[in-house]
C-alpha positions in Angstrom: 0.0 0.0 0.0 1.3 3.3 -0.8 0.4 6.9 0.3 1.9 10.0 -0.2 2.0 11.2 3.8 0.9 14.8 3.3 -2.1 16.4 1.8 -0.9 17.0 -1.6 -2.0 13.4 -2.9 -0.3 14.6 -6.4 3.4 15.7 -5.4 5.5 12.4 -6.2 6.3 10.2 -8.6 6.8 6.4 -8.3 8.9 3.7 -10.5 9.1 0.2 -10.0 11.6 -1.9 -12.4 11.4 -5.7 -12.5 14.6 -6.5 -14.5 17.4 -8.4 -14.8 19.7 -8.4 -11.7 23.0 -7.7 -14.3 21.1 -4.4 -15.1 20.1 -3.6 -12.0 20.3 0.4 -11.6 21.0 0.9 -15.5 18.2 2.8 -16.8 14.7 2.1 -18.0 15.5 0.7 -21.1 16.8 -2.5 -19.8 14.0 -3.0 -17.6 11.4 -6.2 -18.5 8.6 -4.4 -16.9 7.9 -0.3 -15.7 5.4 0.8 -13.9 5.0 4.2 -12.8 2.6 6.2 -11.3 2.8 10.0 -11.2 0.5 10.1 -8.0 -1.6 8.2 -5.6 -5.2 9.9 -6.2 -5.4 10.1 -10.0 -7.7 13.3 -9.1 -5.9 15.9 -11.6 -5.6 15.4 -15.4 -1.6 15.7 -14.9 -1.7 12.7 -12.3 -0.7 9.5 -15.2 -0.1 5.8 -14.9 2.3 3.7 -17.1 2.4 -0.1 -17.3 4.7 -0.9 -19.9 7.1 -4.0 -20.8 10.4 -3.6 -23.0 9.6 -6.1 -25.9 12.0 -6.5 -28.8 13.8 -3.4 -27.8 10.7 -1.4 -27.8 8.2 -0.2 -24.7 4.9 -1.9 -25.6 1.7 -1.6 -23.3 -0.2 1.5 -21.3 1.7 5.2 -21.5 0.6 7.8 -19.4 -3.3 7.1 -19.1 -5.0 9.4 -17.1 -6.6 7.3 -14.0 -10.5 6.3 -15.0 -12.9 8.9 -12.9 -14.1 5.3 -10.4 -10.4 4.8 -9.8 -9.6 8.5 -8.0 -9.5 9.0 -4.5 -8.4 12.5 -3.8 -8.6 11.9 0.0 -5.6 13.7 2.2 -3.4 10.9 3.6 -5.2 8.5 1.6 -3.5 4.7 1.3 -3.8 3.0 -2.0 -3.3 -0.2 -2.6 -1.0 -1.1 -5.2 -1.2 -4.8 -7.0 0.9 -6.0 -9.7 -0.1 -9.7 -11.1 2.4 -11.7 -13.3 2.0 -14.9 -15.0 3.6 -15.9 -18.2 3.4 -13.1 -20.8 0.4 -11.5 -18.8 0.7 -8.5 -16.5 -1.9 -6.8 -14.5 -1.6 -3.5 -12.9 -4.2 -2.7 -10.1 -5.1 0.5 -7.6 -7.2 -0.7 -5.3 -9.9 -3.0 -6.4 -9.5 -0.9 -9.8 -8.0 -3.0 -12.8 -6.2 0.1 -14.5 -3.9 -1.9 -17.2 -2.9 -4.8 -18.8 -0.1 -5.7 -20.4 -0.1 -9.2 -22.8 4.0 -8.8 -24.4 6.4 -9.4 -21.1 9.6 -11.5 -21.1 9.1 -13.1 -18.1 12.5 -15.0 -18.0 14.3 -11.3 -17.5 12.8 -10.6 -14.4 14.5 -11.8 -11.2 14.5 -8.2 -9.3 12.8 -5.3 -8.6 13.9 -2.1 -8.1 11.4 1.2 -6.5 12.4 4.5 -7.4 10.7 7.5 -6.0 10.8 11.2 -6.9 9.6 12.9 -4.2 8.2 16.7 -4.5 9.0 17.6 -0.9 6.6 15.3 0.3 7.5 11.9 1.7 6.0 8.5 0.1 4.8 6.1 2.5 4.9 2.4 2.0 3.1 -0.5 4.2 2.3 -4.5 3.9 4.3 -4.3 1.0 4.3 -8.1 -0.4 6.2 -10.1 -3.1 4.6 -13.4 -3.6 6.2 -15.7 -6.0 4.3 -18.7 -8.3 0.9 -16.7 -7.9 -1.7 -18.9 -8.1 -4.1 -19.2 -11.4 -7.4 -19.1 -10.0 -9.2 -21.4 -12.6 -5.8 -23.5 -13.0 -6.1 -24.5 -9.3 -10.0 -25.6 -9.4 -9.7 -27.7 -11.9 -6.1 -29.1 -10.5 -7.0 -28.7 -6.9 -10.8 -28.5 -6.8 -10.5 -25.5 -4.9 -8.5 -22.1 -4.8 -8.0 -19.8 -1.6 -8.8 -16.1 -2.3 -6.4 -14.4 0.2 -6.8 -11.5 -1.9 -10.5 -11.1 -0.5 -10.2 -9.3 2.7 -12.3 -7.9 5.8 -12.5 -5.2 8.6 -11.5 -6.6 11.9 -13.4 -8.8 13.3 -16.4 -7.9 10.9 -17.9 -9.3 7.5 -17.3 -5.9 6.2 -15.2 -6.2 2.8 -12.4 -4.1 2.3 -12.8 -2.3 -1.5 -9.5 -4.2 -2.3 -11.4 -7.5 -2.1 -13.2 -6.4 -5.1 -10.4 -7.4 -7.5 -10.1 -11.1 -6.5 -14.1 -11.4 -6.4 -14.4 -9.7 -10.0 -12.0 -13.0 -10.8 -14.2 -15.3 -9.7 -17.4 -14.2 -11.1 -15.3 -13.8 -14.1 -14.9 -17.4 -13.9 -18.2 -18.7 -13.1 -19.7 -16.6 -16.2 -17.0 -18.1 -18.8 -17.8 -21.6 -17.1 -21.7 -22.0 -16.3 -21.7 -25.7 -15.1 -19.2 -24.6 -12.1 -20.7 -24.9 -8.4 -18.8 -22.9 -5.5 -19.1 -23.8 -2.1 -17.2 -20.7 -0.2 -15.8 -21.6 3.2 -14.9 -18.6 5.4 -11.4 -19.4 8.0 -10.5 -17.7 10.4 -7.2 -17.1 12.9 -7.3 -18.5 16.4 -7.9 -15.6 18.1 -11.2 -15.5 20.2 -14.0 -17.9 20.8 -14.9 -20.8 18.7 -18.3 -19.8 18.8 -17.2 -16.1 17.7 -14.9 -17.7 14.8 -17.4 -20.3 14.1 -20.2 -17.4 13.5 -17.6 -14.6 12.1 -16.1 -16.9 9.1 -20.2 -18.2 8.3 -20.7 -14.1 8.0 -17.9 -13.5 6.0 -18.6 -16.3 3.6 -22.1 -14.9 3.2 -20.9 -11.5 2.1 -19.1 -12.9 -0.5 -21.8 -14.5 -1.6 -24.1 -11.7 -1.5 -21.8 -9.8 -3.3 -21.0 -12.6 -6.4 -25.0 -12.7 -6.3 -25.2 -8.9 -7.6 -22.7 -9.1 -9.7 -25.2 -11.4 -11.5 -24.6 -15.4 -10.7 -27.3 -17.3 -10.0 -27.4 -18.1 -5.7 -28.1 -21.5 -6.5 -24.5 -22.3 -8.1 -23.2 -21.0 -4.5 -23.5 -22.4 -0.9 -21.6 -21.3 2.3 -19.9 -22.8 5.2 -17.6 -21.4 8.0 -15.2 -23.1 9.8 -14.1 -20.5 12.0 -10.2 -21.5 13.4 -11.1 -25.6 12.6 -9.1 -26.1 9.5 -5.6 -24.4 9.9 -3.1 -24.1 7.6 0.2 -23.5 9.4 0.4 -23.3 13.6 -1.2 -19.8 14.9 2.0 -18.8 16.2 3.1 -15.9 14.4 1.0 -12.7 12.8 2.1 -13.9 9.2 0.6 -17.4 10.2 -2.8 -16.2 11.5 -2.8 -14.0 8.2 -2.5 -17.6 5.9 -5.6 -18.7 7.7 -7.3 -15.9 8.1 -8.6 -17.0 4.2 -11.7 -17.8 2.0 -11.7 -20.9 0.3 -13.8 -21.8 -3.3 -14.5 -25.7 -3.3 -15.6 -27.0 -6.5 -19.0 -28.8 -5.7 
C-alpha cells in the first residue's frame, strides 16, 4: 500500500523496475517491466499511470493514461493499494480494487529483481504491507487441478464481515470465472485465525462467507451455483504462532461442488 504522507495526494512520482539483476540500476530501457505512477489519487488530469514491458527493444503496453474517474480517491493521507499480477506473458496492474492496465507482451524469463524508485516533490511516500509473492496462483488453474483455490486477496475489517474495497479485484476474478464456465458450483468456506471464541470464529467466518456471496449474487450469478460454510479456526493451515501465520488462515476458500 502506498500513500503520499501529506495532503498533496499529487506531489510524487513512483517507478518500479522488474529487470534483470545484471542491469540492475542501469536505466529504464533495460527494464522487463515499468510501472510508474505519477501520484496516488489520480484526481488531476496531470496525475498519469504507465504499465509498460520492453519487448524486442521497444516499450509496448499503457503510457501515461490518465486514472479512470471510479479509480480516483483525492482523499488527504489517503492509502492505495498497489497490485501487480504476473504470470507468463500477462501483466496486470491494479489501484485498489481498480484494474487500471494490462499488459499481454512481457519476457518473463528477465525478471528476477525489482527495483522502487521514488521522486519525491517535498513530500514523503509512504509504503506498508508491502508483499512479493512468487508462483501466484491461477485461480481457474487451481479448481480444476486442486478443486479449490483460496482467495487471500479477499479481505475484511477486523473482526467484521465488512469487505475491504481491495477484495473487489479477487471477487471480480471469480465471477469472471463462473460466467465463462456456467456448469461450475462454488461452495465458499470462510477461515479464520485462532484468536477468540470458537463460537465467535465459528459465526464470524459463516458471516464472512455470506458476504461474499451476496456480493457474487449482484454481480449477477445465480445463488443457487453457490453455498456457504464457515469453519471459523477448525481447519488451519500452518500453527497460529506468528501474525504472518494467522494471516494464511485468516482466508476464504472456493471448493468445487
Amino acid at each position: 500500500m502506498l500513500s503520499n504522507g501529506s495532503s498533496n495526494t499529487s506531489a510524487s512520482e513512483i517507478n518500479l523496475y522488474f529487470r534483470e539483476k545484471s542491469r540492475a540500476g542501469s536505466g529504464d530501457a533495460t527494464a522487463a517491466l515499468k510501472i510508474n505512477l505519477s501520484s496516488i489519487s489520480g484526481d488531476e488530469d496531470q496525475a498519469l499511470y504507465a504499465f509498460e514491458c520492453y519487448n524486442n527493444d521497444n516499450w509496448v503496453g499503457t503510457a501515461a493514461k490518465v486514472f479512470p474517474k471510479q479509480a480516483q480517491n483525492s482523499q488527504q493521507n489517503n492509502w492505495r493499494r498497489v497490485a501487480v499480477y504476473v504470470n507468463d506473458n500477462i501483466g496486470k496492474l491494479y489501484v485498489d480494487q481498480h484494474r487500471l492496465a494490462v499488459a499481454n507482451q512481457l519476457e518473463t524469463s528477465r525478471i528476477d529483481m525489482m527495483e522502487i524508485e521514488v521522486i519525491s516533490a517535498g513530500n514523503p511516500v509512504l509504503f506498508r504491507n508491502f508483499r512479493i509473492a512468487s508462483g501466484g496462483d491461477d485461480a481457474y488453474n487451481k479448481l480444476i487441478t486442486d478443486g479449490k483455490f483460496i482467495a487471500y486477496g479477499i479481505q475484511f475489517d477486523v473482526n467484521k464481515a465488512v469487505l475491504k474495497p481491495e477484495s473487489m479485484g479477487s471477487i471480480n476474478e471469480m465471477v469472471r470465472i463462473l460466467k465463462e464456465n456456467p456448469d461450475l458450483k462454488f461452495e465458499i468456506g470462510g477461515h479464520t485465525d485462532s484468536d477468540g471464541s470458537t463460537q465467535r470464529n465459528d459465526e464470524l467466518s459463516l458471516q464472512r462467507a455470506e458476504t461474499v456471496k451476496s456480493v457474487i449474487i449482484g454481480l449477477g450469478i445465480d445463488g443457487n451455483r453457490l453455498t456457504t460454510q464457515g469453519f471459523g479456526s477448525s481447519k488451519p493451515l500452518v500453527p497460529n504462532d506468528s501474525p504472518e501465520n494467522k494471516a494464511r488462515n485468516r482466508r476464504v476458500e472456493f471448493v468445487k461442488n
